[in-house]
C-alpha positions in Angstrom: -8.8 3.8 -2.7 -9.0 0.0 -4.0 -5.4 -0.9 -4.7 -6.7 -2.7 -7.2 -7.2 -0.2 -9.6 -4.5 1.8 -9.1 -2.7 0.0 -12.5 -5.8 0.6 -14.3 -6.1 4.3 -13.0 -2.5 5.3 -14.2 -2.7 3.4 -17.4 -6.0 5.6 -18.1 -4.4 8.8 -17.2 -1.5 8.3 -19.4 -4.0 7.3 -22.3 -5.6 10.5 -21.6 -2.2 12.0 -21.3 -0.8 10.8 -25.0 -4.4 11.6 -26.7 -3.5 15.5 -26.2 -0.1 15.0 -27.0 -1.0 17.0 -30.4 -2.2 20.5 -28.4 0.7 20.1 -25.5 3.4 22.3 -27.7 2.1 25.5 -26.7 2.5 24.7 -23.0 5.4 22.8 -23.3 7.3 25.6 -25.2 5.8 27.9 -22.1 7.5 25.6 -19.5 11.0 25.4 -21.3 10.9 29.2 -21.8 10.2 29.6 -17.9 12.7 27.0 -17.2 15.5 28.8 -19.1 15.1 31.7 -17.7 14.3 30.8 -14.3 17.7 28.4 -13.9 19.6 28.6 -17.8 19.8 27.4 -20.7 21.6 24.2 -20.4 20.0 21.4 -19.4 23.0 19.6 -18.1 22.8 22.0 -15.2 19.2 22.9 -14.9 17.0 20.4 -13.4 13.6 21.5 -14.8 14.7 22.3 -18.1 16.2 19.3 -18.3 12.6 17.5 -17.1 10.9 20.1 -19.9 12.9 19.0 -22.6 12.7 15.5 -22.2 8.9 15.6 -22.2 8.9 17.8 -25.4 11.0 15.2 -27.2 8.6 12.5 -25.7 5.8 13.9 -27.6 7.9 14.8 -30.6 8.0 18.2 -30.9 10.4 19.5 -32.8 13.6 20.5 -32.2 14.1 24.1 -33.5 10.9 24.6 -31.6 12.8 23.3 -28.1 15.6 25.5 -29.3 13.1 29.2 -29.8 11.7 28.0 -26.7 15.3 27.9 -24.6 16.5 31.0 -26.5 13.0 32.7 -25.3 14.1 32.5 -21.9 17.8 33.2 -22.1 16.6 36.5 -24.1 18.7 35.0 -27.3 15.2 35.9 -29.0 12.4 38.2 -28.0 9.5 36.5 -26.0 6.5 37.0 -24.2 6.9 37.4 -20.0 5.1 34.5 -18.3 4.1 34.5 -14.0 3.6 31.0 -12.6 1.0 30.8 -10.8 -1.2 27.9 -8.5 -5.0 27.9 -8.0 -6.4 25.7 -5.6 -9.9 24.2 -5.0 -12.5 21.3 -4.2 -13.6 19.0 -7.0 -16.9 16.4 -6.7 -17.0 14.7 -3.2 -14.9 17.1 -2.1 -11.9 15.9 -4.0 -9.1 18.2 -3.9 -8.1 20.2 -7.1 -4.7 22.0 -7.9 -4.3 24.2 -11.1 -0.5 25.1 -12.0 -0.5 27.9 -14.9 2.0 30.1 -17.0 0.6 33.2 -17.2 1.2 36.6 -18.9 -2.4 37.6 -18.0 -2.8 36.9 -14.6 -6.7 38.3 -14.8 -7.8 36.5 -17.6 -6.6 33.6 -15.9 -7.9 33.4 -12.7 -11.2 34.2 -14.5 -11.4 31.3 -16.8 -10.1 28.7 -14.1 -12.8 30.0 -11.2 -15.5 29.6 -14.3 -14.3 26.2 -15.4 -14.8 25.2 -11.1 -18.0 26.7 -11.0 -19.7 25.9 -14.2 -18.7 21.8 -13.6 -19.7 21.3 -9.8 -16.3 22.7 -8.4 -15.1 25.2 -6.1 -12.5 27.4 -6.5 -10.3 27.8 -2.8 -7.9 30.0 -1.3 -3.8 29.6 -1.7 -3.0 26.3 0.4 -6.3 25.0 1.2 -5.1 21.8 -0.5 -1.6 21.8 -1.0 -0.6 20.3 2.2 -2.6 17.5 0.9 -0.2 16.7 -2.4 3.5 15.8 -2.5 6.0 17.1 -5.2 7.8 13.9 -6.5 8.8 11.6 -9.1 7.0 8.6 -9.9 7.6 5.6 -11.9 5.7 3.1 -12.6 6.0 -0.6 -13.6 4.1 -3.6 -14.7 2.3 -6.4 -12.1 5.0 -9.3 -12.3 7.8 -7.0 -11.3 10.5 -8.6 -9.5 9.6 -6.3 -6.3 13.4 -7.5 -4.7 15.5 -7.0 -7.0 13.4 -3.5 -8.3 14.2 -2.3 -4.9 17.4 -2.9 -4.6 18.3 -1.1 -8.2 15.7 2.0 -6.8 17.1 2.7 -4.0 20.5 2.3 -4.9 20.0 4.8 -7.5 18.6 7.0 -5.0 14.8 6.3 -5.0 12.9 7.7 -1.8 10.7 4.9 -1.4 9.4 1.5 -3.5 5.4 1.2 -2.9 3.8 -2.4 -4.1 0.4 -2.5 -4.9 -2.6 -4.3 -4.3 -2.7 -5.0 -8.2 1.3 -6.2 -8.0 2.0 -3.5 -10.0 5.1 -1.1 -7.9 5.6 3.0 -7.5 9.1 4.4 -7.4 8.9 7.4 -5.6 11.6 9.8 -6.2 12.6 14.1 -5.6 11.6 16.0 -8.1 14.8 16.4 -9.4 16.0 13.5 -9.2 13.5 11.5 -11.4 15.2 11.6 -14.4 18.5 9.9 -13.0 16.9 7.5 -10.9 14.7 6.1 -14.3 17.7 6.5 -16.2 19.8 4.0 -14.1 16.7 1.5 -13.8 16.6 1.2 -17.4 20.2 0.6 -17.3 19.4 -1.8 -14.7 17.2 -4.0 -16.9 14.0 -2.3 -15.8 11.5 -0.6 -18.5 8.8 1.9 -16.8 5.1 1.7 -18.0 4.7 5.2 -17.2 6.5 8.2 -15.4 6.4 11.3 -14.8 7.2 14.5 -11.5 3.7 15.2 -10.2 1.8 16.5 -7.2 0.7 13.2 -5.6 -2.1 12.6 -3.6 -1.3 11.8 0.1 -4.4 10.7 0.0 -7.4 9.7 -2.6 -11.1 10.5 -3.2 -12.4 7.4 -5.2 -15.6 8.1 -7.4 -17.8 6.4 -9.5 -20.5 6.6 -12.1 -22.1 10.1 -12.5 -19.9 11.7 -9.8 -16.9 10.1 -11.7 -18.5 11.3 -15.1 -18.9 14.6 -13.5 -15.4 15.4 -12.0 -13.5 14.0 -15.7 -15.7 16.8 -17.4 -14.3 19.4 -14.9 -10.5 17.9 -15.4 -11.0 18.6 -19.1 -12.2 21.8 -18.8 -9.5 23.1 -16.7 -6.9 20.8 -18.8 -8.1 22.7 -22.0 -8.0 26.1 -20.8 -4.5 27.5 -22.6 -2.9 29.3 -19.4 -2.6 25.7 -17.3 -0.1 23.8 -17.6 -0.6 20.9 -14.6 -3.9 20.1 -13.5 -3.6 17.4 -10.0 -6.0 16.0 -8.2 -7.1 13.3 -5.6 -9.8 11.9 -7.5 -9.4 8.3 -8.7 -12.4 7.5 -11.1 -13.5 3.8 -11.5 -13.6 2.8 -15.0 
């Protein structure tokens, strides 16, 4: 793609991002439960929870609700059985498409995502037809005017994988999945304030679109975003604005 977007991209998906901020505490509450019961209830020691958490308190949901969440999964309180689960397919252009979903339906599920690819100009793959395409990291971005030196130095030392600088001046931290949260943790004790971050599936490579293709393929990102069994949805489409 145009590196020249890639500030304005981010900034819009986190837009995006904060505008359904009011219908994420269903699915966050489904990702701590999994968490918890996947790896423990302390956060401390459980990577993921810890990452769940942190983004339930970043939209403000409450706390007793991050506590029945946790309690869920240890089996403090009685909860509802969820299976994770990963769709995969082809968006417009042929971008590629990957669904992440809690699940205690797996039928009802695999129905309403292979709908939502068909009814919007998608198609809905087999298990790893696009995965290899998509890395599982952390990345943090900040602003164009970035001291890109002394950024790196703090990144890496606090055990970044890699520092990308972009076209648009603006510059990626790449980090493991969990390790994110330590790594931002010690840039912001190093002076440095993020614009945006977040553990994603990123793109080793991106489809660019525009106009009605680009109209096209946000239509199909909402309708797989709204469905109430997915959690994640990534893809390698970068829309123009």
């Amino acid at each position: 793609m145009a590196g020249h977007s890639k500030w304005a991209n981010i900034q819009h998906r986190k837009g995006r991002q904060d505008e359904k901020r009011g219908a994420a505490f269903s699915k966050l509450a489904k990702e701590i439960t999994v968490a918890a019961k996947m790896g423990g209830g302390d956060p401390g020691f459980n990577p993921r929870l810890r990452l769940a958490v942190d983004k339930a308190k970043a939209v403000n949901m409450p706390k007793d609700k991050i506590d029945n969440a946790i309690k869920k999964g240890t089996g403090e309180l009685e909860g509802v059985s969820y299976e994770e689960i990963r769709y995969e397919g082809y968006g417009i252009g042929g971008s590629a498409v990957m669904v992440d979903c809690l699940t205690d339906n797996k039928t009802r599920t695999v129905a309403d995502v292979r709908h939502a690819f068909s009814k919007y100009g998608g198609n809905m793959g087999t298990d790893g037809c696009v995965a290899f395409q998509f890395k599982h990291c952390g990345q943090i971005l900040f602003a164009p005017g970035t001291s890109e030196d002394a950024l790196m130095e703090a990144a890496l030392e606090a055990g970044a994988e890699d520092v990308v600088t972009n076209d648009d001046g603006s510059i990626e931290v790449i980090t493991g999945p969990w390790e994110f949260t330590a790594v931002k943790e010690a840039l912001e004790k190093a002076g440095f304030t993020a614009e945006f971050g977040e553990v994603t599936m990123k793109p080793q490579n991106e489809t660019e679109l525009a106009g009605e293709d680009a109209a096209r393929m946000q239509k199909l990102l909402d309708a797989l975003e709204n469905l109430d069994d997915v959690q994640e949805v990534y893809t390698s489409a970068v829309m123009d604005e």
